[in-house]
N, C-alpha and C positions, 0 to 999 in steps of 0.2 A: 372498531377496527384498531388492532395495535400498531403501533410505530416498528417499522421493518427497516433495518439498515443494511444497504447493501456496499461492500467495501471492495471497490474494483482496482488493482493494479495498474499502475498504466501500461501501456504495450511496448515492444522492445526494443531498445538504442543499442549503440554500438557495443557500451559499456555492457550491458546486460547480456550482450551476443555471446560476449569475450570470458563474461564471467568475471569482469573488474569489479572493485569498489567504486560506486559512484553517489554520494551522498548529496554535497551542496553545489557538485557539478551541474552543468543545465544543459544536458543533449536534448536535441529535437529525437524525437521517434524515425525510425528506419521504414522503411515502405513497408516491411511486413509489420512491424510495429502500426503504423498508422491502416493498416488491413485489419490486425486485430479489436480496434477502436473500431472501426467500422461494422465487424462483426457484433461486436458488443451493440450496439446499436441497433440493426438489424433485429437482433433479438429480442431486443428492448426495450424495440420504443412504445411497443400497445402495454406496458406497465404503466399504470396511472402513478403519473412522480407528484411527488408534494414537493421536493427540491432539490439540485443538486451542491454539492459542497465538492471544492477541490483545494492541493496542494498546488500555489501558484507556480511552479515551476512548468517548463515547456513540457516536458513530458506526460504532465497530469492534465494540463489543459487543453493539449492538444490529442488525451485519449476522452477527454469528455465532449470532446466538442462535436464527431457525429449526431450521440445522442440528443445533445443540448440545441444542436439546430435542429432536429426533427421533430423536436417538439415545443420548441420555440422558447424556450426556457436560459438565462443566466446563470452561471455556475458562481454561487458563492465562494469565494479564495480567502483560506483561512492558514498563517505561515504558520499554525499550530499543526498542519499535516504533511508538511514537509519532510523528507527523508531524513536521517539519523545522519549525521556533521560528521566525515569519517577522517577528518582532521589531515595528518600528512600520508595520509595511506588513500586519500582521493588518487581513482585512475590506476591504480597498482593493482596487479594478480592477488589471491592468497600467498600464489607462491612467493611472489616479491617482498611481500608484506613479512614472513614469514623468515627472511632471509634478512631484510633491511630492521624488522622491528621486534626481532625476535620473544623478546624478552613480554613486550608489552602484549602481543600478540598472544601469547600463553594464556597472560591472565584474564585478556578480554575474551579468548574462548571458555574460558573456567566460567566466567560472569560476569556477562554484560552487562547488566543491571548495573553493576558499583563501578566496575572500568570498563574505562571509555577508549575507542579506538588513538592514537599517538596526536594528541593536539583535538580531538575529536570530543562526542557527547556519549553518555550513558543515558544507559536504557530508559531507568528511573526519569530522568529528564526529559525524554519522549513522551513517557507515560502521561508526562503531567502536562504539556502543552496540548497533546493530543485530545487526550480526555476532557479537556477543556472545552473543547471544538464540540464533542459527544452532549458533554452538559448543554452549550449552548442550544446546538443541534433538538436535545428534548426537552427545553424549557419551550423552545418556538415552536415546534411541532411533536402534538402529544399524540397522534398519529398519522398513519402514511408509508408511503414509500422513501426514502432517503435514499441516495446515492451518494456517496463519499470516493471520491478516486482520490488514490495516495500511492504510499511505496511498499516495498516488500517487508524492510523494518518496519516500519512505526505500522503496516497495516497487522501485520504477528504481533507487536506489541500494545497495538488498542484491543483485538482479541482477545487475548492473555490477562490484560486489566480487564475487561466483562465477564472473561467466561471465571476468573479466580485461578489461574494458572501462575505461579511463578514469571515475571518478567525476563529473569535472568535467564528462562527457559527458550525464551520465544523463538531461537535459531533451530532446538532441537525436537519444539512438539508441534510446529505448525510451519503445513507448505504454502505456500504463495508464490506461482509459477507466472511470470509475465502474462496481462491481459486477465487474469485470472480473477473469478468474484464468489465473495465469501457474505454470506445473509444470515444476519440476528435478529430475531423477533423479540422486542420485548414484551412480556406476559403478566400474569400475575405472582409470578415466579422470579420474576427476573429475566434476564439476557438468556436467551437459548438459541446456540445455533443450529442454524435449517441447513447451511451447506457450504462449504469449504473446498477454497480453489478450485473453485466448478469452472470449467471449458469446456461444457459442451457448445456453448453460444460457436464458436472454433471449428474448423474442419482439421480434417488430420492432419495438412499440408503444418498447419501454426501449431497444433498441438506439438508437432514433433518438432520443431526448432530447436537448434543445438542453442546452448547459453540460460540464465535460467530469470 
């Protein structure tokens, strides 16, 4: 049996509704937010888990936490899965962001990877605490199920670092829509992904939520 990583977003806060930046912010999840946790669960729980891994923040714990009580199971919290540090542009629009930082904002859409959001972290920097989490992850278990719940950045840019994609890319080649879960199976090949920002687990009501 190969090791299958499955990388679930957490479900959606105010910030996410609105379309803010919210990185080392720490919102609890919104009632639909805490519905889509549920759902994921729901769908999830007859998968045989070998473990779960979470970003300790409220949002990621408290999207793992349906599953983890149905199966009775402890979420490992690892602050290498934490969201990307969006420095003084925490809680601000694009628009804001774009108008207040202009200048830094330019270059951190050209390439995230090397700049970093105004006071914030780059890409590269994700990469490597995250990835960390992944090694650990397949030193302990050389097969199974894994569940990782994290954020929109850093879960597009552990992607990006397995599948061989550019870092600096990970805004513009991979979606990761709130609730959302994305499955790597390692082979003898390597990291191949089976499926991306899948919501079916979701009814249409959550599928269609405005904010992303």
């Amino acid at each position: 049996m190969a090791l299958t990583l499955y990388f679930l977003r957490h479900g959606q806060t105010e910030y996410s509704r609105r379309n803010s930046y919210c990185g080392s912010l720490d919102p609890e999840l919104t009632s639909d937010g805490v519905e889509m946790a549920k759902a994921f669960a729901a769908a999830y729980t007859s998968t045989p888990w070998t473990a779960v891994y979470s970003s300790p923040m409220l949002r990621t714990v408290a999207t793992a936490k349906p599953l983890c009580d149905a199966i009775a199971i402890e979420p490992e919290l690892r602050d290498g899965l934490k969201e990307i540090n969006y420095g003084q542009w925490e809680g601000k629009s694009p628009e804001t962001v774009t108008a207040e930082f202009h200048d830094d904002y330019i270059r951190w859409l050209a390439d995230p990877a090397w700049y970093a959001p105004t006071g914030g972290e780059m890409a590269v920097a994700i990469a490597s605490r995250s990835m960390q989490v992944i090694e650990e992850i397949k030193q302990l278990h050389r097969s199974g199920n894994v569940l990782i719940v994290a954020h929109k950045a850093t879960i597009r840019i552990m992607l990006c670092s397995l599948l061989g994609i550019d870092v600096g890319r990970f805004r513009y080649r991979l979606g990761c829509p709130v609730g959302s879960v994305s499955v790597v199976e390692f082979g003898s090949h390597g990291p191949l992904l089976k499926a991306l920002a899948d919501r079916t687990h979701q009814d249409e009501r959550l599928r269609n939520l405005p904010g992303t």
